[in-house]
Structure formats: C-alpha cells, structure tokens
C-alpha positions in Angstrom: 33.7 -19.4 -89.1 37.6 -19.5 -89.0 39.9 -21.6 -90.5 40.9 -25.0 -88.9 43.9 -25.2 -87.7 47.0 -26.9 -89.6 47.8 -29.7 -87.9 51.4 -29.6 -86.6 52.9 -32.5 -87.3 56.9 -33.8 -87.9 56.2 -33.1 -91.5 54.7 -29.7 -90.9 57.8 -28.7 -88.8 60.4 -29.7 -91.4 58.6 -27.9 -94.3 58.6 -24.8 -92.2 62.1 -25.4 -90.9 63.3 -25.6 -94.2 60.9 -22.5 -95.3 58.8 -24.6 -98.0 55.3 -23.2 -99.1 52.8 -25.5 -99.4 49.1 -25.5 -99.1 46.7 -27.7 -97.4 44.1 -29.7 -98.0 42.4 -31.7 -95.2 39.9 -34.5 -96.4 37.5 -37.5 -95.4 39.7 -40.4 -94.5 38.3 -43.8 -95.6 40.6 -47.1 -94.6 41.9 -48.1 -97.7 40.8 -45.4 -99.4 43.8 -44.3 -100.7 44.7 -41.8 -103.2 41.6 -42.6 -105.1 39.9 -41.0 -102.6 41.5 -37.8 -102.0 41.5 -37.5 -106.1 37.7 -38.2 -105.8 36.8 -36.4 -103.0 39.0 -33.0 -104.3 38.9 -33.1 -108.1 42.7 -33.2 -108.1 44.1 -36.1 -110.8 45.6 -39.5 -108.9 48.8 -39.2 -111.4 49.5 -36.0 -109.2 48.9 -37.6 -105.4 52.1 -39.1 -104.5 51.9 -42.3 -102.6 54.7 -42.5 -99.4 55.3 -46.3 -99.1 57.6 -47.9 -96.9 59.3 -50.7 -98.1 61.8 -53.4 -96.9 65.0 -55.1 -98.6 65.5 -58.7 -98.4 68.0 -58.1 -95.2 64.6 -55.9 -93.4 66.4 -52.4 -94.3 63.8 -49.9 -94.6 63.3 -47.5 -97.6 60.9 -45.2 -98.8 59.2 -45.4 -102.5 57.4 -42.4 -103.4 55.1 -43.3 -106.2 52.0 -41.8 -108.5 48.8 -42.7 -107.0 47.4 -44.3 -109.9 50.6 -46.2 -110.6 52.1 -49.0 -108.7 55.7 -49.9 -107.6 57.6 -52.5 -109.3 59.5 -54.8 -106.7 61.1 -56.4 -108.9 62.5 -53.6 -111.4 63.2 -51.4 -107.9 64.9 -54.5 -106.5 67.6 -55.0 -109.4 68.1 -51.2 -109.5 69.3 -51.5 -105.7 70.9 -54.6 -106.4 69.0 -56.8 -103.7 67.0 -59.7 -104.7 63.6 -58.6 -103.0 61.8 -55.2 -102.0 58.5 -55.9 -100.1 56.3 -53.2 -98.6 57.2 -53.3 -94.7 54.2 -54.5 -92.3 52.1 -51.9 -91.1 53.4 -52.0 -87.7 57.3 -52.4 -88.7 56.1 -49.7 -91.1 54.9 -47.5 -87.8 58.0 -47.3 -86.0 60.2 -46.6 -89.0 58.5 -44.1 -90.4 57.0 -42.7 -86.9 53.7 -42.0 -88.6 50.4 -44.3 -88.7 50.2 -46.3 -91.9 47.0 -43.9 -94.2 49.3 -40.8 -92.6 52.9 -41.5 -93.8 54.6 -38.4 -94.8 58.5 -39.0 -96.3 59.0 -35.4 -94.7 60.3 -35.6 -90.8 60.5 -39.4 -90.7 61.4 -41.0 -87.4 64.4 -43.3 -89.2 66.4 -41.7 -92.0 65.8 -44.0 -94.8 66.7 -43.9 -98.4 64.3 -42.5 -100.2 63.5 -43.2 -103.8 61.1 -41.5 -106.0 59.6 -42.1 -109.3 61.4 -39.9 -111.8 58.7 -39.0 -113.6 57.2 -37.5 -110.6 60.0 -34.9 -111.3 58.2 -33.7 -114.1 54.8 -32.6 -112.1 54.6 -29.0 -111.6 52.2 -29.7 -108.1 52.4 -32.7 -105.9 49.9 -33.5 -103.6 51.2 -35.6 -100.4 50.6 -36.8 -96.9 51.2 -34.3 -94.4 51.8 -36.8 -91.6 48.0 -37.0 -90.4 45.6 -39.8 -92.1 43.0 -37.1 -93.6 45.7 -34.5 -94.4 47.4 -34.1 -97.8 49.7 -31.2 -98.6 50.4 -29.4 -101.8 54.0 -28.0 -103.2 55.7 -27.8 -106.0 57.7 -31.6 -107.0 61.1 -28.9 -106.9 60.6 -28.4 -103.5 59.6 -32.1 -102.2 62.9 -32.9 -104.3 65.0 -29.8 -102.9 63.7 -31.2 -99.4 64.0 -34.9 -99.5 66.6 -35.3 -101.9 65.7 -38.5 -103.1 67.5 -41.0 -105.9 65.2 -40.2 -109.3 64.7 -43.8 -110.8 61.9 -46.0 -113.2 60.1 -48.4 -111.3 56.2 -47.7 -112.0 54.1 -50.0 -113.6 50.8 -49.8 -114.6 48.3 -49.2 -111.9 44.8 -51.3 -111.2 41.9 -50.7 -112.4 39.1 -49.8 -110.8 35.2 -50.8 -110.6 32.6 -49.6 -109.1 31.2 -52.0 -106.3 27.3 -51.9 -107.4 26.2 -52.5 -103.5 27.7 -49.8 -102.0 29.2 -47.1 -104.7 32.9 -48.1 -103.4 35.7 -49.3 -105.3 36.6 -52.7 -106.3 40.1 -52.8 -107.2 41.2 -55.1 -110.5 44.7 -55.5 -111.6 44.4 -54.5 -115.4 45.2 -57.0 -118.1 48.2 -55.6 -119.1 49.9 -55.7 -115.1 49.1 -59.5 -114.9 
C-alpha cells in the first residue's frame, strides 16, 4: 500500500520554498471539531496544536492570531496591545478571501493577503507545533523555531484560559463550557 500523497497546498509550497522540514499528519475532519479533535484522534496534547485565527480590527484590517488549542484569545488584552479598541474573529467568508484558505483549513503559511501576524509567546517555548497545512483534515508538524523563523510573527500575551469540555451523553461528542474562571 503506498503512502498518500502530501497534499500540495500554498502552505506546502512555502515550507519547501523556504526548505523547512516538517512532518505530516492527515486526520478525520469533523465541522467544529477543532483541535480537540486532531488531539483526540492522534494522541498529541491540544496545548501543542496551534490554532490559525483570522481576526479583524475595529477599521476591518485583517490579522492573524496564532493561539494554543486549548487556550483562547483574549480580544480585549490583544486589542490594547495593538492599540485599537476591538479585535473580532473575521466572518468565515471575509475570513476566506483573506486568508485564501477554507475556514477548518487555514494555514498562516502562504496566505493570500499579507497580514500581521501575532502569535502567543508562550507558543515559543514548544519544542513541536502541530498546525494546519492549508487543507481541512491536514495538520503539519515542525519545530515552533522554524514556524517563527518562517512567519516571523510579533511574540505577545493574550491567552486566556480555554473552555472546558463535556462529554455530550447522546452521542460521545463534545459540549463545550466556558470554565468558571473565563466567565
């Protein structure tokens, strides 16, 4: 049985433009599934799935937030580190055509728009980070020095705690709960 092939998408051609190893690691899409699901589904741990988010200033400018999977993005703290009143993630379809991918696929690698990206800093301190390829279904693995050498994003605080989540007794899905302490 051979291998599948790698799928060659923008992100793909980037990596290997700018001569990056990574490894890959197709798995079962589920609509909002997330990075819970690629954590579930390979055994890898959500802190280590990066999240590619494309968000929106208060005058519609377009940025990209890379964040922890099991952490989310604080607007607010991200806004006042910009100096804008308001970050909001973009709508899926204004999210589309900035980013050139299909919201569940968005890579930060090979982007359609240059935008400024911004990741988590402590995302820095990951040895391996696990992240969209560019395909829904398709995650990629490097090491954080080489997504950083690559996108060469601005290293700033803005996680907060994550949701919690429950299992949903009728079907084995998730439920998601914001967590006392994110309230």
């Amino acid at each position: 049985m051979s291998k599948p092939k790698t799928p060659v998408t923008q992100a793909v051609r980037l990596l290997r433009r700018a001569r990056v190893m990574f490894d890959e690691h197709p798995y079962t899409y589920i609509e909002s599934g997330g990075t819970v699901q690629f954590a579930r589904e390979t055994g890898v741990d959500e802190h280590a799935v990066i999240k590619t988010l494309i968000m929106e200033d208060d005058s519609g400018n377009p940025l990209i937030a890379l964040m922890h999977g099991d952490l989310q993005v604080s607007t607010k703290v991200l806004a006042r580190k910009l100096g804008v009143k308001h970050i909001r993630p973009c709508d899926p379809k204004i999210a589309d055509k900035h980013s050139g991918y299909q919201v569940g696929g968005t890579s930060p690698f090979g982007v359609r728009r240059p935008m400024p990206t911004y990741c988590q800093a402590t995302i820095a301190d990951l040895p391996t980070v696990y992240i969209n390829g560019g395909r829904r279904g398709y995650i990629i693995s490097m090491s954080s020095t080489e997504m950083l050498r690559v996108l060469q994003p601005v290293l700033l605080e803005f996680a907060q705690p994550g949701v919690e989540r429950a299992p949903n007794a009728a079907d084995g899905s998730e439920q998601r709960h914001q967590s006392p302490s994110s309230r």
